[in-house]
C-alpha positions, 0 to 999 in steps of 0.5 A: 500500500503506498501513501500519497502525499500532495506538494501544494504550492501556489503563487500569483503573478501582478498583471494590474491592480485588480487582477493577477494570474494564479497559478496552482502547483501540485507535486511538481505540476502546474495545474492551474493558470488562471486570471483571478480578482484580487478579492477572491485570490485568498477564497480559491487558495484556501478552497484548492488547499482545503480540497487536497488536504481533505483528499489526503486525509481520505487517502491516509485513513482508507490506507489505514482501513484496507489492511484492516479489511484484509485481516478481517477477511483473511481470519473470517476465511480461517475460520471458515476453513479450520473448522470445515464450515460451509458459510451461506447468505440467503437473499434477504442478507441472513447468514447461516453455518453449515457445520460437520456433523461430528461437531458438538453443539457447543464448538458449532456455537463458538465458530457461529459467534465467532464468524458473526463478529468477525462479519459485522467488522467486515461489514462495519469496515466495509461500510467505512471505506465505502463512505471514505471513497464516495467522500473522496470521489466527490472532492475529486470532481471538484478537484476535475472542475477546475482541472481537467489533467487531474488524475485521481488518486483513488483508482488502485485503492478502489481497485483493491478494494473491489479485490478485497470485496471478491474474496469475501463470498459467502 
């Protein structure tokens, strides 16, 4: 998993009392050369610095909550391996366990309540990093409107995301 960290620098060049040429620079690119008044030059920097602060908050905390997400799902399929149990989802959302017939009712019952905490993590986490991708997608639309260069920085999260997803079927 890598850490994106943005370089935010911006200037703006005197073209006349009223009015100067803002020019944005994001890791070492320039993004953004605009002709701007002079009473709203402080309102688009604080937005543009705003915006990629809070992305790069989004960035850090969903890096923090895949690998979470992983072990999640990697102690779920444990379980679910070491005990031989078959995990089944019904349409409505309800999950059952199908157990070994030489189980006693008591072991049968601790992997029961042990795969259901471990699916409500999944599903909490999941959850998380949902909202985290939809808050962060829409600072990036925001980030395009006035960049149509801009690359997201949420594409191979969200692709790992969605591999993370495919080996949780039940």
């Amino acid at each position: 998993m890598r850490n994106i960290l943005f370089t935010f620098t911006f200037f703006f060049f005197y073209t006349s009392p009223s009015n100067f040429r803002l020019c944005y620079i994001i890791n070492n690119k320039i993004l953004v050369i605009k002709s701007v008044k002079k009473n709203i030059i402080v309102k688009k920097m604080s937005q543009a610095v705003t915006y990629y602060q809070d992305l790069n908050e989004i960035i850090l905390e969903i890096g923090r909550q895949l690998p979470q997400l992983s072990g999640f799902i990697n102690h779920f399929n444990s379980i679910v391996n070491q005990n031989n149990v078959n995990v089944v989802t019904d349409s409505v959302g309800n999950m059952s366990i199908d157990v070994p017939v030489n189980m006693s009712d008591a072991i049968a019952d601790e992997v029961s309540q042990k795969i259901g905490i471990v699916d409500r993590l999944i599903n909490n986490h999941g959850q998380s990093i949902n909202e985290l991708f939809n808050k962060g997608s829409k600072i990036e639309e925001g980030i395009k409107a006035s960049n149509s260069n801009y690359t997201s920085q949420l594409t191979e999260q969200i692709a790992e995301f969605k591999k993370l997803n495919a080996s949780y079927k039940h």
